[in-house]
VOMAR-572919 format. One record per atom (N, C-alpha, C): x negated, z negated, y; residue in one letter. Coordinates in steps of 0.02 Angstrom, whole numbers, padded with zeros to 5 digits, always signed. Example, Ala and Ser with C-alpha at 12.3 -4.5 7.8 and 13.67 -1.06 7.14 Angstrom:
<sites>
-00660-00390-00284A-00615-00390-00225A-00660-00390-00165A-00642-00354-00112S-00684-00357-00053S-00645-00394+00002S
</sites>
This chain:
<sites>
+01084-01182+01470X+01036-01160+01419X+01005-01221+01386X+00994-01239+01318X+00987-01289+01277X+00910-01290+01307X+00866-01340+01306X+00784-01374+01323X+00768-01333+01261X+00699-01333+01274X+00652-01297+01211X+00655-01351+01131X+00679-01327+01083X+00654-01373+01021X+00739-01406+01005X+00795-01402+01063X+00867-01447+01052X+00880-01385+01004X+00920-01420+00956X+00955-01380+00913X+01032-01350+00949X+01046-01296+00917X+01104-01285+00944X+01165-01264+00886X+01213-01283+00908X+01290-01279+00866X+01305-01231+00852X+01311-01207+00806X+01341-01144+00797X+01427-01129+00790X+01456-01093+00832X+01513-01077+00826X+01536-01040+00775X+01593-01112+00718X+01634-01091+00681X+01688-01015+00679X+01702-01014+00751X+01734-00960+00783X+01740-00882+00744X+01748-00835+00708X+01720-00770+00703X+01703-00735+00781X+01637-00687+00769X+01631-00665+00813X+01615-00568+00818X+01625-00541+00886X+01636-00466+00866X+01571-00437+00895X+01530-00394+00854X+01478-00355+00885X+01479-00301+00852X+01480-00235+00876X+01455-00185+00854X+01409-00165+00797X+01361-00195+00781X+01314-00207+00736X+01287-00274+00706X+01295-00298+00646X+01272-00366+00621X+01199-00339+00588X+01169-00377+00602X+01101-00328+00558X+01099-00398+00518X+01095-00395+00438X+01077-00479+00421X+00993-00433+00385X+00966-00477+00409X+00877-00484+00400X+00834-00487+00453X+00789-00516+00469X+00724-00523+00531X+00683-00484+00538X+00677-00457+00462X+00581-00435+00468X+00591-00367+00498X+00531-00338+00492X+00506-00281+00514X+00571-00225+00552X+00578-00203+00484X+00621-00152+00467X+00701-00155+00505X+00718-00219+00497X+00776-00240+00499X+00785-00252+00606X+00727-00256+00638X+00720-00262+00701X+00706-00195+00729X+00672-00164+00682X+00673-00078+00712X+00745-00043+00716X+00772-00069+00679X+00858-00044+00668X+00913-00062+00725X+00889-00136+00749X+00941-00175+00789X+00898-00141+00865X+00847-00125+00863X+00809-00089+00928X+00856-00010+00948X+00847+00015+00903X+00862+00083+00928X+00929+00085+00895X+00955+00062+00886X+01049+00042+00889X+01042+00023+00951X+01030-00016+00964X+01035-00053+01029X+01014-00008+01092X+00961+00043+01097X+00947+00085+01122X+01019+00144+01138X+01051+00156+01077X+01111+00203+01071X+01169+00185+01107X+01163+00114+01137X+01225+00080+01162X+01267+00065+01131X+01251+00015+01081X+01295-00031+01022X+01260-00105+01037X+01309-00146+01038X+01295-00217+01026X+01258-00246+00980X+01236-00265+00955X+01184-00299+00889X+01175-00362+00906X+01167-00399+00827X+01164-00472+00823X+01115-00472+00752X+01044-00496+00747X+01031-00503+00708X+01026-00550+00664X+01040-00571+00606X+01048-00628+00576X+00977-00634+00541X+00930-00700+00540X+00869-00702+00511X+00883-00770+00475X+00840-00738+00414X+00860-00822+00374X+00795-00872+00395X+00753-00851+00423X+00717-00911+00480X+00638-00934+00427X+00604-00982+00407X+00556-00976+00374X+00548-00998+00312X+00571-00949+00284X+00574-00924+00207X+00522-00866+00178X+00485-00939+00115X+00436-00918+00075X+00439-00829+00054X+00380-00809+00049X+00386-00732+00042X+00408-00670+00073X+00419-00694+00140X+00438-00652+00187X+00380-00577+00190X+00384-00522+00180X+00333-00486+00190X+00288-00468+00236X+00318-00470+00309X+00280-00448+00367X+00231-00472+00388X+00241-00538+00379X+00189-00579+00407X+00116-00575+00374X+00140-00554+00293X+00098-00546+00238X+00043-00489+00244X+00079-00418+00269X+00055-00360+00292X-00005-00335+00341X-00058-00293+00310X-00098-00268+00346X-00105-00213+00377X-00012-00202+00377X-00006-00141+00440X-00034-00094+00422X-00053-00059+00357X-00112+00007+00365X-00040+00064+00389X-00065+00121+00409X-00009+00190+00428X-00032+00246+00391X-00025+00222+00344X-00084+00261+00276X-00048+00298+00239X-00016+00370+00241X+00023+00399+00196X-00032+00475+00186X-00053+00472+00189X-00113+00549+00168X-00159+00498+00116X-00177+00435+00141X-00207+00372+00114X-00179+00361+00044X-00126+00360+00030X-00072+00332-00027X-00023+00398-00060X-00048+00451-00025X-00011+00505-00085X-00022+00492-00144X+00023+00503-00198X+00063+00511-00247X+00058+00562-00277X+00041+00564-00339X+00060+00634-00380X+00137+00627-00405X+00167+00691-00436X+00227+00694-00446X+00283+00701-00398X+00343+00707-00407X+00418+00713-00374X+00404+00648-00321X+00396+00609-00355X+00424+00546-00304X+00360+00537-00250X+00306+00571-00267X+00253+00548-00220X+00282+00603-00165X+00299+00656-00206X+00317+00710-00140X+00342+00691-00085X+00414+00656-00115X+00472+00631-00041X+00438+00583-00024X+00394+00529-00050X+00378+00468-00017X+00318+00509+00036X+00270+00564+00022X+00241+00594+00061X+00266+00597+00149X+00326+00631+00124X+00351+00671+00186X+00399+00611+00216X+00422+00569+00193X+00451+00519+00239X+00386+00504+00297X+00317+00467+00243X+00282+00455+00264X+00258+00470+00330X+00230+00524+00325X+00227+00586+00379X+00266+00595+00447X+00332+00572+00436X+00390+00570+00476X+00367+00513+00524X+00367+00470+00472X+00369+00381+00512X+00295+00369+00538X+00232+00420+00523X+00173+00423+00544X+00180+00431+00589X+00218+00518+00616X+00222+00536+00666X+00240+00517+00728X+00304+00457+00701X+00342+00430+00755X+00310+00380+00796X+00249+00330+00757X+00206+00253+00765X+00173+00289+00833X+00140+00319+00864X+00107+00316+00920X+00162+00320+00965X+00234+00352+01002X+00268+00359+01053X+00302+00282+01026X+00324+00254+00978X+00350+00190+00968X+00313+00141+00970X+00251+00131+00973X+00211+00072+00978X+00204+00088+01058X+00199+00136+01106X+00192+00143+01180X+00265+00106+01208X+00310+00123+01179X+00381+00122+01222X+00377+00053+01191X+00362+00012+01136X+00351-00071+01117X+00327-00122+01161X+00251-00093+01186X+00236-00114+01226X+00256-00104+01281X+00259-00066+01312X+00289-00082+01378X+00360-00108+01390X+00415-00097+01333X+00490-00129+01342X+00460-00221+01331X+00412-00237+01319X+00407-00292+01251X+00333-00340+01317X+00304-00299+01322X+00252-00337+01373X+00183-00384+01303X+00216-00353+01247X+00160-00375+01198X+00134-00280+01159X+00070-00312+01146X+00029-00231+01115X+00032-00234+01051X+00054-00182+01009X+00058-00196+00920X-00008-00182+00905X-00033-00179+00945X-00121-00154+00910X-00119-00109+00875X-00110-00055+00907X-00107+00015+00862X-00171+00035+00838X-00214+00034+00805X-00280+00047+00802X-00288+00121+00740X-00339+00174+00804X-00333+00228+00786X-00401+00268+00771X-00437+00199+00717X-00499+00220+00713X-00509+00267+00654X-00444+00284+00599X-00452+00301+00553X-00484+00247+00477X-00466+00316+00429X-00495+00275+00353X-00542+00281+00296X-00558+00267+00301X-00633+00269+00242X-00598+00246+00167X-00599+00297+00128X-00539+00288+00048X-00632+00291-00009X-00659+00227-00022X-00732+00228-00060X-00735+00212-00122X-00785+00248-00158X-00796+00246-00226X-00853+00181-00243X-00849+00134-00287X-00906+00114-00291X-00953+00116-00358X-00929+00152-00378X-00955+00192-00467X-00948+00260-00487X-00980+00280-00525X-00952+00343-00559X-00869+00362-00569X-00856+00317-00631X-00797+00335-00635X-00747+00349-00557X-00769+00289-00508X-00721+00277-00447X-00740+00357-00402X-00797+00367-00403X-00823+00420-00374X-00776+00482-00390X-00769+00500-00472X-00725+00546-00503X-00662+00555-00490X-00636+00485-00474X-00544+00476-00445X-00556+00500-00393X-00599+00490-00349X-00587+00507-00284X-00585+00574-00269X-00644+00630-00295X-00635+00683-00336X-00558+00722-00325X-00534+00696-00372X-00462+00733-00401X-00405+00716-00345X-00422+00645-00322X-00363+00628-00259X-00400+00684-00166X-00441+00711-00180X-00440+00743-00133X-00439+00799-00154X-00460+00839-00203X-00413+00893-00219X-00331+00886-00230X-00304+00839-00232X-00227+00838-00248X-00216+00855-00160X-00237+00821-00138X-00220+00809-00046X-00258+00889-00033X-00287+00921-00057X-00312+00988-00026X-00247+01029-00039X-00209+01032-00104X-00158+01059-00133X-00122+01055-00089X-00100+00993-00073X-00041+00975-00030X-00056+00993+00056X-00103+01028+00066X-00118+01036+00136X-00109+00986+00190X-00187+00961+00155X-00197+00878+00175X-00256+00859+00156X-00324+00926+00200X-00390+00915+00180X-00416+00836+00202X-00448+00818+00165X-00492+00750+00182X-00569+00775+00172X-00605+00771+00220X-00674+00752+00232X-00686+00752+00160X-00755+00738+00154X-00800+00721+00082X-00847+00683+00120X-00881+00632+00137X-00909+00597+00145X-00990+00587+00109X-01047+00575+00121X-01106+00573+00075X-01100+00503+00100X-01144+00463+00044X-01127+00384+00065X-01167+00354+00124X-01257+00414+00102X-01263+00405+00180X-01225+00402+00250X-01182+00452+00234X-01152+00467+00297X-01098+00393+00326X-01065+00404+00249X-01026+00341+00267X-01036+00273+00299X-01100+00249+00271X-01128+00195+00294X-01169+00214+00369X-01174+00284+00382X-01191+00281+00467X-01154+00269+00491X-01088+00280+00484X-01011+00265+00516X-00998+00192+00510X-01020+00162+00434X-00992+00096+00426X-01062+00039+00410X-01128+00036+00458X-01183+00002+00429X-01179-00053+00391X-01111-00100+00386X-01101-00143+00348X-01088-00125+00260X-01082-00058+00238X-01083-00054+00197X-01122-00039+00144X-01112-00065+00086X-01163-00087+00022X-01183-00012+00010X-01272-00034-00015X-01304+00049-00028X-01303+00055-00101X-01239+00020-00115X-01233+00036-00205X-01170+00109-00200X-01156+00119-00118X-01068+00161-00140X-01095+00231-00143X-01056+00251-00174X-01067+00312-00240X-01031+00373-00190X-00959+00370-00149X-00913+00429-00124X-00873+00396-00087X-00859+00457-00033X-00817+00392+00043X-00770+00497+00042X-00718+00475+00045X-00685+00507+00072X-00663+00479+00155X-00649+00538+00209X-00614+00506+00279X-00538+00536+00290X-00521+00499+00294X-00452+00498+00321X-00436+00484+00404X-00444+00550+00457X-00451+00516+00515X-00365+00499+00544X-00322+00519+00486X-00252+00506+00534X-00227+00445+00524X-00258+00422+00469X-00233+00358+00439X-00238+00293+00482X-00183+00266+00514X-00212+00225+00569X-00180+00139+00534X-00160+00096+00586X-00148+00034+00570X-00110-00010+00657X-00080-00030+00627X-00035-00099+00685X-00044-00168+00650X-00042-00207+00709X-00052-00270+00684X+00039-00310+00677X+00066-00305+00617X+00138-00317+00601X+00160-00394+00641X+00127-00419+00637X+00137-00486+00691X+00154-00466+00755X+00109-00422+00783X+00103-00409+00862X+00171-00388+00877X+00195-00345+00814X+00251-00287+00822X+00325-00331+00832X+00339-00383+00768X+00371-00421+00763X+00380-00460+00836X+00325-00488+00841X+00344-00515+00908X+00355-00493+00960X+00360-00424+00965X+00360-00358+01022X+00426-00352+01035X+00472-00344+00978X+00528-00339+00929X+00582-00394+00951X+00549-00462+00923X+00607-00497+00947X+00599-00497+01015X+00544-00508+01056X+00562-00509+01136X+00601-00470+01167X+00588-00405+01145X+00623-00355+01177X+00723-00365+01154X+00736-00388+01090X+00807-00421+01075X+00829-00460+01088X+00788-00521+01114X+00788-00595+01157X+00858-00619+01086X+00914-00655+01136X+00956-00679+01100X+00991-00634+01057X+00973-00566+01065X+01018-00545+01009X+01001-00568+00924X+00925-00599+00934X+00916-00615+00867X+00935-00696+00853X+00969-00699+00790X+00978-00780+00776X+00942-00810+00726X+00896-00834+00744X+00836-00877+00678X+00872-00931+00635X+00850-00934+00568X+00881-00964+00532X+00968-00962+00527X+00989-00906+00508X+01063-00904+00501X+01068-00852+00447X+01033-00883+00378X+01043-00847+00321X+01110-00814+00302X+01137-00740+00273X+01185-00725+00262X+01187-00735+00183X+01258-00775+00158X+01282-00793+00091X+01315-00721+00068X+01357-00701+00118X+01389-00621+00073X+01395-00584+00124X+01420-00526+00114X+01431-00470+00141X+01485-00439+00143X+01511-00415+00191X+01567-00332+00153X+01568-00262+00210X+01609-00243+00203X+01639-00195+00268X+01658-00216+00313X+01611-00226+00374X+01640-00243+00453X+01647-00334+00434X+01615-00381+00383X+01603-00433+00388X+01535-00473+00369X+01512-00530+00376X+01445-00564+00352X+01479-00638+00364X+01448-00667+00296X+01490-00752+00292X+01394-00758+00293X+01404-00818+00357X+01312-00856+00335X+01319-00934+00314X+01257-00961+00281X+01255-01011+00278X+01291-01052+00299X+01324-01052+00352X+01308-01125+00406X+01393-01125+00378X+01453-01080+00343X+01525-01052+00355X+01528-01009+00407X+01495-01013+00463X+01526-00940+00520X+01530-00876+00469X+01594-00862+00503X+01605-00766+00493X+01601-00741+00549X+01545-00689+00530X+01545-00636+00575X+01584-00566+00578X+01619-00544+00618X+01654-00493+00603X+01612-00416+00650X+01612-00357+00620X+01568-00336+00649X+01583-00258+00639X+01590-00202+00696X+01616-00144+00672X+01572-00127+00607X+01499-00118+00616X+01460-00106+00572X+01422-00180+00513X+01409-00165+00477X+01361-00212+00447X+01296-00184+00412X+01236-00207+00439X+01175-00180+00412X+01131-00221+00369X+01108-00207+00311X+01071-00288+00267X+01010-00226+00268X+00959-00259+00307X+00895-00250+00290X+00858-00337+00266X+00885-00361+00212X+00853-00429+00190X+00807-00398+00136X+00761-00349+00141X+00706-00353+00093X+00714-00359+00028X+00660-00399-00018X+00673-00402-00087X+00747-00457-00090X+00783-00496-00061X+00823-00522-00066X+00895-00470-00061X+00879-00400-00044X+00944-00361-00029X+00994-00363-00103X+00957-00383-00153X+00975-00355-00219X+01028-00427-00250X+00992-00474-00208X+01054-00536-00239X+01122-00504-00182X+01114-00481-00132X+01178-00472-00090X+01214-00435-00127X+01181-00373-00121X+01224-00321-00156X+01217-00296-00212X+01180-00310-00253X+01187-00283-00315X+01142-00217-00345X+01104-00215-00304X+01038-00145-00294X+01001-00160-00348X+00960-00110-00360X+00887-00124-00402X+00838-00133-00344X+00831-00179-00312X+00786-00207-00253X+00732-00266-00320X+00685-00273-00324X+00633-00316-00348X+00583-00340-00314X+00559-00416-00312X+00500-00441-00274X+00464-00405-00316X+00409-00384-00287X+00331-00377-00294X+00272-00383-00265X+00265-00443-00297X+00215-00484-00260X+00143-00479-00235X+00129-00488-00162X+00064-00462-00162X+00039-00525-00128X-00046-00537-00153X-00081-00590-00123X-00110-00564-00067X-00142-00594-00008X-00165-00577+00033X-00247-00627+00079X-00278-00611+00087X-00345-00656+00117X-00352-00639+00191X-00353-00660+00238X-00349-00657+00292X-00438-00687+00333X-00480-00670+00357X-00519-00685+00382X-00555-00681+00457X-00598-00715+00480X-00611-00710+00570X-00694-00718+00554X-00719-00678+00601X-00789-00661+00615X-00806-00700+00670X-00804-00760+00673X-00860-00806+00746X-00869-00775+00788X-00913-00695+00768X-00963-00670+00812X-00917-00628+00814X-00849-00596+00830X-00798-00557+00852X-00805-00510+00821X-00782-00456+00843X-00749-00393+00806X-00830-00323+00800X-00830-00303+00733X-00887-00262+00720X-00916-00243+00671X-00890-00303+00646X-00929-00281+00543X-00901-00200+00547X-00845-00197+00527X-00828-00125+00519X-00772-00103+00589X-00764-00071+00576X-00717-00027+00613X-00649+00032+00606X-00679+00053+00531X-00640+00094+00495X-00598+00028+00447X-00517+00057+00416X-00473+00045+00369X-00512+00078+00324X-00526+00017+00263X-00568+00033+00212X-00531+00026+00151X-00531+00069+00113X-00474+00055+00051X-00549+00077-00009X-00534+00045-00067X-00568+00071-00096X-00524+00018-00190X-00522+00066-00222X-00482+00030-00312X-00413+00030-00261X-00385-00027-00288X-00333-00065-00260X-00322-00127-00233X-00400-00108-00170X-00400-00170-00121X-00407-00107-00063X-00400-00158-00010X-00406-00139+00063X-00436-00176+00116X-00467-00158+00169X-00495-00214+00212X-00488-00177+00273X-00440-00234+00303X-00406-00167+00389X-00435-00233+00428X-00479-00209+00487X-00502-00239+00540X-00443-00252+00600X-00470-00302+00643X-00428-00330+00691X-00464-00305+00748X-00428-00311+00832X-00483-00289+00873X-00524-00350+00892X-00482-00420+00866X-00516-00487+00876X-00565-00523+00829X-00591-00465+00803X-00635-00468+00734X-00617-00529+00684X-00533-00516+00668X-00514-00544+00600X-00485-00479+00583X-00476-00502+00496X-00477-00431+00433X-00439-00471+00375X-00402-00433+00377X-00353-00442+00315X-00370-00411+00233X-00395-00423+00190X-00402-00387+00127X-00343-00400+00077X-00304-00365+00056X-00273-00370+00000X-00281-00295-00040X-00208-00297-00079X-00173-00360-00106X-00158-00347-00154X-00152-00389-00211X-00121-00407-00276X-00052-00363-00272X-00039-00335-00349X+00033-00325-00361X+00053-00347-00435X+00107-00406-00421X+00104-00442-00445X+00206-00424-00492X+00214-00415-00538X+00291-00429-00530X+00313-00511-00582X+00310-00533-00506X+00330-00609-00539X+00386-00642-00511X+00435-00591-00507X+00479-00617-00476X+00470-00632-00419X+00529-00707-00387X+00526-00732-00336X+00461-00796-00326X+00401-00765-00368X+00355-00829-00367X+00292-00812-00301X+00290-00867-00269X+00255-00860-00200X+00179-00899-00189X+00186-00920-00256X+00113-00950-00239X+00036-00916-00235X-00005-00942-00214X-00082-00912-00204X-00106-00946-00265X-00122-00902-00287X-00180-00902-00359X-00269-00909-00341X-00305-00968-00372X-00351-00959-00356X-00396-00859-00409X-00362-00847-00441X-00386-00795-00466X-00378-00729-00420X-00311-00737-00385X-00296-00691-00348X-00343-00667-00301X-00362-00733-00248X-00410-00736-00196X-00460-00718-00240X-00483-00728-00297X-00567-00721-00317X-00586-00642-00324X-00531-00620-00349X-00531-00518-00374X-00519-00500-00302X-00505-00514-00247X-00497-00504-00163X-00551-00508-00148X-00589-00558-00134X-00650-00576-00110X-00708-00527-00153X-00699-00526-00215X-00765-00500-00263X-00758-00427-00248X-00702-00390-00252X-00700-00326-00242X-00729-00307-00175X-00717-00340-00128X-00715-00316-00055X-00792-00325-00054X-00813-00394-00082X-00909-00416-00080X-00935-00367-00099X-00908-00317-00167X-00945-00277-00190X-00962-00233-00138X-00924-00192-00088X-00947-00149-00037X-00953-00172+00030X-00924-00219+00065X-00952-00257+00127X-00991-00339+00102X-01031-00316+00104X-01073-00386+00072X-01071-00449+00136X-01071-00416+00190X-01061-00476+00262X-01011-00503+00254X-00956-00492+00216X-00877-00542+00217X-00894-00600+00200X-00952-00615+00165X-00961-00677+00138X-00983-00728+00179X-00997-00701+00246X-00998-00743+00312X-00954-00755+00370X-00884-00729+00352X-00840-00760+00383X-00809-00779+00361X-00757-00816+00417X-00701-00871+00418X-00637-00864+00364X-00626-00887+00322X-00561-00880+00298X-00522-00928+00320X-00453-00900+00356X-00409-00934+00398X-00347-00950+00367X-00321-00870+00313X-00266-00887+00283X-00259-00871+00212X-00247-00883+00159X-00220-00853+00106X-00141-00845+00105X-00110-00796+00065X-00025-00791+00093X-00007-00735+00024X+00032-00750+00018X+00056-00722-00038X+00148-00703-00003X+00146-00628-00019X+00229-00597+00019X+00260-00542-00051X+00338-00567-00029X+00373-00498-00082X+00378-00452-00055X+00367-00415-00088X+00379-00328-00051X+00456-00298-00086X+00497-00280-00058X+00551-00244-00076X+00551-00195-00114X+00528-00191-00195X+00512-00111-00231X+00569-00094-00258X+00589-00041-00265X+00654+00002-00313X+00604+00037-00377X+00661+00059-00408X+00634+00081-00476X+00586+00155-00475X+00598+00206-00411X+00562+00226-00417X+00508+00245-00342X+00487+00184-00343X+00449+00148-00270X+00489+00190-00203X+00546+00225-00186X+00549+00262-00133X+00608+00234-00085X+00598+00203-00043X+00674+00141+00008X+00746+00180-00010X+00788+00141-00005X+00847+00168-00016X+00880+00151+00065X+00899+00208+00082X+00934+00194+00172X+01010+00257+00146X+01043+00214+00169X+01131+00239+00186X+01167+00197+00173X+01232+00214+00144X+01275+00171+00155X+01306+00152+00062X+01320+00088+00069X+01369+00057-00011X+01415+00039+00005X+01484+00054-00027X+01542+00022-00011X+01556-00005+00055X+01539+00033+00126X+01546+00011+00181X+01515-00020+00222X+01426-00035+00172X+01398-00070+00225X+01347-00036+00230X+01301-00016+00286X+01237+00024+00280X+01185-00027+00263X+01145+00010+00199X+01080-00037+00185X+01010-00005+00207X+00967-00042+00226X+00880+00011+00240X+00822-00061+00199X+00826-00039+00126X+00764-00084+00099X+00735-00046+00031X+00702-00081+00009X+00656-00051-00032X+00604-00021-00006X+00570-00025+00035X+00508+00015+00059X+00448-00004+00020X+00447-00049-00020X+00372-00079-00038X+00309-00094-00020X+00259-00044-00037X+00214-00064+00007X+00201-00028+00064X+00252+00004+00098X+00264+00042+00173X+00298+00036+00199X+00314-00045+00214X+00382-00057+00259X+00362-00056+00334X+00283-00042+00343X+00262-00062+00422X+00297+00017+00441X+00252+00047+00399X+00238+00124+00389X+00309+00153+00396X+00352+00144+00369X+00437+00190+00376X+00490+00143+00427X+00441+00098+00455X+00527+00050+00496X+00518+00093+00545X+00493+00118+00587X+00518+00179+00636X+00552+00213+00625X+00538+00242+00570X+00572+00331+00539X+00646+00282+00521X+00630+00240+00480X+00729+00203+00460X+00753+00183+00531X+00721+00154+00575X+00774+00126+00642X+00795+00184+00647X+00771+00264+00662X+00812+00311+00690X+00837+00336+00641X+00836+00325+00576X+00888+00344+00539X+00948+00327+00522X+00943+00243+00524X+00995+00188+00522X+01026+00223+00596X+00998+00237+00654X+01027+00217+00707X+01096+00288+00709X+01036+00348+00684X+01098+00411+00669X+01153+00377+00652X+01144+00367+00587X+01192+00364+00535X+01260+00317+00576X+01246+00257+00619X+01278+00205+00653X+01310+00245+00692X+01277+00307+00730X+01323+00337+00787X+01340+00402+00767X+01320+00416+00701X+01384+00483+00719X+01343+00550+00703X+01268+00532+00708X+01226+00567+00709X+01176+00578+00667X+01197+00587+00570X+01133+00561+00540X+01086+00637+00532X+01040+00598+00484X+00967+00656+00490X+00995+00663+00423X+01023+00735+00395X+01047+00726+00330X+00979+00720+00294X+00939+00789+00310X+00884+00794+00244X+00849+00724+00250X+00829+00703+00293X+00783+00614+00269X+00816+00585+00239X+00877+00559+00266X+00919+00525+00224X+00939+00528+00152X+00953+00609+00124X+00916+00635+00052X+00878+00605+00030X+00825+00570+00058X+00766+00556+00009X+00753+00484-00005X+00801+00458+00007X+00838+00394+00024X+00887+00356-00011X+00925+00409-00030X+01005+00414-00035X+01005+00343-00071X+01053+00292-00070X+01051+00231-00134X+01112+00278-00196X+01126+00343-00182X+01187+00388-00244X+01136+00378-00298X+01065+00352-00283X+01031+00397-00341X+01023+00343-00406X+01061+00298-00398X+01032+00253-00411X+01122+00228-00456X+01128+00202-00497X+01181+00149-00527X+01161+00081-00514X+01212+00025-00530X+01193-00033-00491X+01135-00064-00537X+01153-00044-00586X+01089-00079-00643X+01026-00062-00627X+00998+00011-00592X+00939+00029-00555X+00935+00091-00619X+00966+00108-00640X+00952+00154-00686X+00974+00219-00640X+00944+00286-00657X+00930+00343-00615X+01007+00367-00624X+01054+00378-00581X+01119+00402-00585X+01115+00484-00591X
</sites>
């Protein structure tokens, strides 16, 4: 076995596994898990530390009652949702204990807040839409809210609660993930192409492989030819000295968010940005992060900022993941801003589909048929 830090050679050789998964993150390790669970070989290929990776970026919310949608497409993205909700508490248990690390499932629920009139009025109509959909939310008085949340500003106007809406810490998970795959994962062994039952990486190795799976995120779209797009989100990362307490609840309020840690650090984002493959932190970005969040937790302005991070998110044209199969190879990307949120529900979907066994109707809502390669609606 090579010393910690020796590089190691990679064999020119082709080699045979049951499953090639080419991608690291999230999604792409939930897949090579419960394949691997089914009794198939897996090898995951990770292109190693490359700018804009999403996971790392992510504040884990499990927020789909949180993020309904009006229209067709909010519908199916609903009910995936729902699916992959359902699944996060028996999969974060069986994580930890296969894994000996905790994803921090945190199941304090969400506080969705108004801090104006107008914001008050949206909130309004988004809980009648969720009453429609049989998916009552609380009504909140702001008193009330702020008994629940004393850190919050006595300017807020309407707090809806969301008690199913929970959160994981995507780091914890990741690293839950690869432990539990040990060597099946290979860091830094970017894949150049693809096909049926093959993957050429960087280095020249071919891999030969009954299956081939590309969960590479917003990068799926240079492989194959998808309407996959970065969309960029900024992110502020912060730590409380005095540990965990300002809040307690996942606080969403416009189009920011502020999800607590149990080690009293808090993530607020994020920006959506479509700038391509551009990864940098904007000082404007951080300033509309920070100002929004000041406006209703006014104590943020006394902790630590540790990280700023800016990640692509995998979006399709009409925000909803595309999972099945193209010309022979199975793909699971596009999730956007719910890749924490659906990599459960896709590992056991990917994993059907691999053995023999798929979930037709999810997979429906999925399908990449729907789609021409240009991203135009087929």
């Amino acid at each position: 076995m090579p010393a910690q830090g020796e590089l190691v050679t990679v064999s020119q050789q082709p080699t045979e596994v049951d499953v090639a998964v080419v991608g690291g993150g999230i999604v792409g390790l939930f897949c090579a898990w419960r394949a691997r669970e089914r009794g198939l070989s897996v090898a995951v290929f990770e292109a190693g530390d490359r700018d804009g990776v999403a996971w790392p970026v992510a504040a884990g919310m499990l927020a789909p009652v949180s993020e309904a949608q009006f229209g067709e497409h909010g519908a199916r993205a609903l009910r995936l949702g729902l699916a992959a909700a359902d699944r996060w508490p028996s999969a974060a248990r069986e994580l930890g204990e296969a894994s000996g690390i905790d994803p921090a499932l945190r199941e304090s629920g969400t506080l969705v807040l108004g801090r104006d009139r107008d914001e008050a009025e949206a909130l309004e109509r988004e809980a009648a839409h969720r009453e429609r959909l049989g998916l009552p939310v609380p009504r909140l008085r702001p008193s009330e809210a702020r008994r629940r949340e004393p850190a919050l500003a006595p300017t807020l106007r309407a707090a809806l609660e969301v008690p199913g809406d929970h959160s994981v810490d995507p780091r914890r998970v990741v690293a839950g993930l690869r432990a539990v795959l040990g060597d099946d994962v290979r860091p830094g062994a970017p894949a150049v192409r693809v096909a049926a039952g093959e993957v050429e990486l960087a280095s020249g190795e071919t891999v030969a492989a009954g299956r081939v799976l590309v969960a590479a995120g917003a990068w799926t779209g240079e492989l194959l030819g998808l309407p996959v797009r970065p969309l960029k989100g900024q992110v502020v990362r912060l730590r409380d000295p005095s540990g965990p307490g300002l809040v307690t609840h996942t606080l969403r309020f416009s189009h920011v968010y502020l999800v607590p840690r149990a080690d009293g650090r808090y993530v607020i984002g994020a920006t959506m940005e479509e700038r391509g493959f551009d990864t940098d932190v904007t000082a404007g970005g951080v300033y509309e992060l920070l100002r929004d969040a000041f406006e209703l937790v006014p104590g943020i302005s006394e902790l630590i900022v540790e990280e700023t991070l800016a990640g692509l998110r995998p979006a399709t044209p009409d925000t909803l993941p595309i999972v099945g199969e193209v010309d022979g190879v199975v793909v699971a990307t596009g999730h956007g801003r719910d890749g924490v949120l659906l990599a459960p529900l896709t590992g056991d979907l990917v994993a059907g589909l691999l053995t023999g066994a798929p979930d037709e109707e999810l997979l429906a809502l999925c399908d990449p048929a729907r789609f021409d390669r240009a991203g135009a609606a087929a």
